[in-house]
C-alpha positions in Angstrom: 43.0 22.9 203.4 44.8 20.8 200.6 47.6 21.6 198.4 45.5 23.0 195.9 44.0 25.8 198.1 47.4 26.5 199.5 49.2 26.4 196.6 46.6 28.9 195.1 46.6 31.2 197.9 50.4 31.0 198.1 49.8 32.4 194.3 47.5 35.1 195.3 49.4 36.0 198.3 52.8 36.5 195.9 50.9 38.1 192.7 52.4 35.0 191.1 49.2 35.1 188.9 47.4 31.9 187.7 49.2 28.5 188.7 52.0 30.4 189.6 52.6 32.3 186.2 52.9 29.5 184.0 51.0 30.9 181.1 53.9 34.0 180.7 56.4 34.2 178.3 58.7 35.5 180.9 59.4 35.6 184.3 61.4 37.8 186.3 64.1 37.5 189.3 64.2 40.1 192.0 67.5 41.6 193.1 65.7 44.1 195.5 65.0 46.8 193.7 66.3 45.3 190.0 64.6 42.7 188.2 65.9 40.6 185.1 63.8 38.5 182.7 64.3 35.0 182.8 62.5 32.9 179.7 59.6 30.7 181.6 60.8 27.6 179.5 58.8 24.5 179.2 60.3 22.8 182.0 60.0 25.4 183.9 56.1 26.3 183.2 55.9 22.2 183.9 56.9 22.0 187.0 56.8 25.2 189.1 54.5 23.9 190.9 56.6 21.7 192.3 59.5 24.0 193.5 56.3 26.2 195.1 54.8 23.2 196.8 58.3 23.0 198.1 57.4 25.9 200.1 54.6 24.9 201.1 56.2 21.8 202.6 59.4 23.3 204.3 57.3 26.8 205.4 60.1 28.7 204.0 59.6 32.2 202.1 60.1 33.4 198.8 62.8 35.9 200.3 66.7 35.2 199.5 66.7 33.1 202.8 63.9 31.7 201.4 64.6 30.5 198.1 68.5 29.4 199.1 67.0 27.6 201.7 64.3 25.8 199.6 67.0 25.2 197.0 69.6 23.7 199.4 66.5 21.3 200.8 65.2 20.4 197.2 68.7 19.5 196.1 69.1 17.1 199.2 65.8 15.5 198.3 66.6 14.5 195.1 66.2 17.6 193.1 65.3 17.5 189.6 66.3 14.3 187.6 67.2 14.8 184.1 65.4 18.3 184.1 68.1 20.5 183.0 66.7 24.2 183.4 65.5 23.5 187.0 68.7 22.1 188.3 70.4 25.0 187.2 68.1 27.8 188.8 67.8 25.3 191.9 71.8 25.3 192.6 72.4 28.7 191.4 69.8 29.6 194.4 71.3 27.4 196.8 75.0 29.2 196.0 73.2 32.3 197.2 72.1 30.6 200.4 75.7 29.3 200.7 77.3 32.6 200.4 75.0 34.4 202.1 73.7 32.5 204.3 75.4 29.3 205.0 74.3 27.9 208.6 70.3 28.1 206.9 71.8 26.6 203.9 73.0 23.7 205.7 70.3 23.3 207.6 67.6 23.0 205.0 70.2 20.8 203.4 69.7 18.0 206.3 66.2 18.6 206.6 66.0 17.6 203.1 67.7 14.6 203.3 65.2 12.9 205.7 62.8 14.2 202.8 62.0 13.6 199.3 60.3 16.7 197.2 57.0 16.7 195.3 59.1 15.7 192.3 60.8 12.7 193.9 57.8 12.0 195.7 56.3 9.8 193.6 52.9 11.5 193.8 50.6 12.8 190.6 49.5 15.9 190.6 46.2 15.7 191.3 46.9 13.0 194.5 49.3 15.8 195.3 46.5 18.2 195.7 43.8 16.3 197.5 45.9 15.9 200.1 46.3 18.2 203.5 49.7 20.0 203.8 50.2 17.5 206.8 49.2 14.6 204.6 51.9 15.9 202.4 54.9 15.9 204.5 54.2 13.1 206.0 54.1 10.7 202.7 57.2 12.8 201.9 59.3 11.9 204.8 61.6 9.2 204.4 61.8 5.7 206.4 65.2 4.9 208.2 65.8 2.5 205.0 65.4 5.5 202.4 67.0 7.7 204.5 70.1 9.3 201.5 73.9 10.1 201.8 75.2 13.5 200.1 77.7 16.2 201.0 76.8 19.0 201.4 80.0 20.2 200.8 79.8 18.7 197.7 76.6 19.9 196.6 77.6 23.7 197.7 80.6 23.4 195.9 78.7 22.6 192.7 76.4 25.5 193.7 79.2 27.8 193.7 80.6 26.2 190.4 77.3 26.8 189.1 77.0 30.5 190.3 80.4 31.8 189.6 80.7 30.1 186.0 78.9 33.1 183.7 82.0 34.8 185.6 84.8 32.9 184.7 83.8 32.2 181.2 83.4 36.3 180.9 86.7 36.8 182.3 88.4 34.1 180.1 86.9 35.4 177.2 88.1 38.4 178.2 92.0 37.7 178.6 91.6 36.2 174.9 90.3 39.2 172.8 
């Protein structure tokens, strides 16, 4: 099966619609039972596929434990360059994984830095989806000589920056009125 066909079934299977949902104006996050719009900006309707052939890749769900752990593994790949939007939902996820769920987080942190992602890949799209999953990984892993240095301490403390920030800004706007 090649990317494609997974990725599409992986669409099907979630009732993500067509390519994932990139045609909506919005998108929304689940909280269990609570769901809250989120604008499906342009960098986002650009490269969601990316992020969901993450899971592909890694094998991890679209749960809480999944998308933390997807998050903390995308961010020790690389992450997202000088795409803005992405970064932000990628370590506001992997802040939920750290809270929540920290000895996954740091695992699919050091997975991912044997890794690169589909966006640090270096791979179009479409050679991206002639290939098998297997074919996949394996051009994604990183030789001994590419292998990368973060912290994940570091990188969960940004995460946590990241995730408690709408907080503190609320709270010091707050003790000024």
């Amino acid at each position: 099966m090649t990317v494609e066909h997974a990725l599409n079934d992986f669409y099907d299977e979630h009732g993500y619609g067509e390519e994932g949902g990139i045609h909506k104006k919005w998108d929304m996050i689940k909280f269990g039972p609570i769901a809250l719009p989120l604008p499906n900006l342009e960098s986002r309707r650009t490269n969601i596929y990316l992020h969901d052939i993450s899971h592909l890749v890694t094998g991890y769900d679209v749960s809480w434990l999944g998308e933390s752990s997807v998050s903390s593994w995308e961010v020790a790949t690389g992450g997202w360059g000088h795409l803005y939007f992405p970064w932000l939902l990628t370590l506001w996820a992997m802040a939920v994984g750290v809270m929540l769920y920290p000895r996954q987080s740091y695992r699919a942190f050091q997975l991912g830095l044997r890794m690169k992602n589909a966006f640090t890949g270096g791979l179009s799209k479409p050679a991206m989806y002639c290939l098998s999953l297997a074919e996949l990984r394996l051009r994604l892993q990183r030789t001994d000589s590419e292998l990368i240095h973060r912290s994940y301490v570091a990188w969960a403390g940004l995460s946590l920056l990241v995730w408690w920030s709408p907080f503190i800004i609320g709270f010091l706007l707050y003790q000024l009125l």
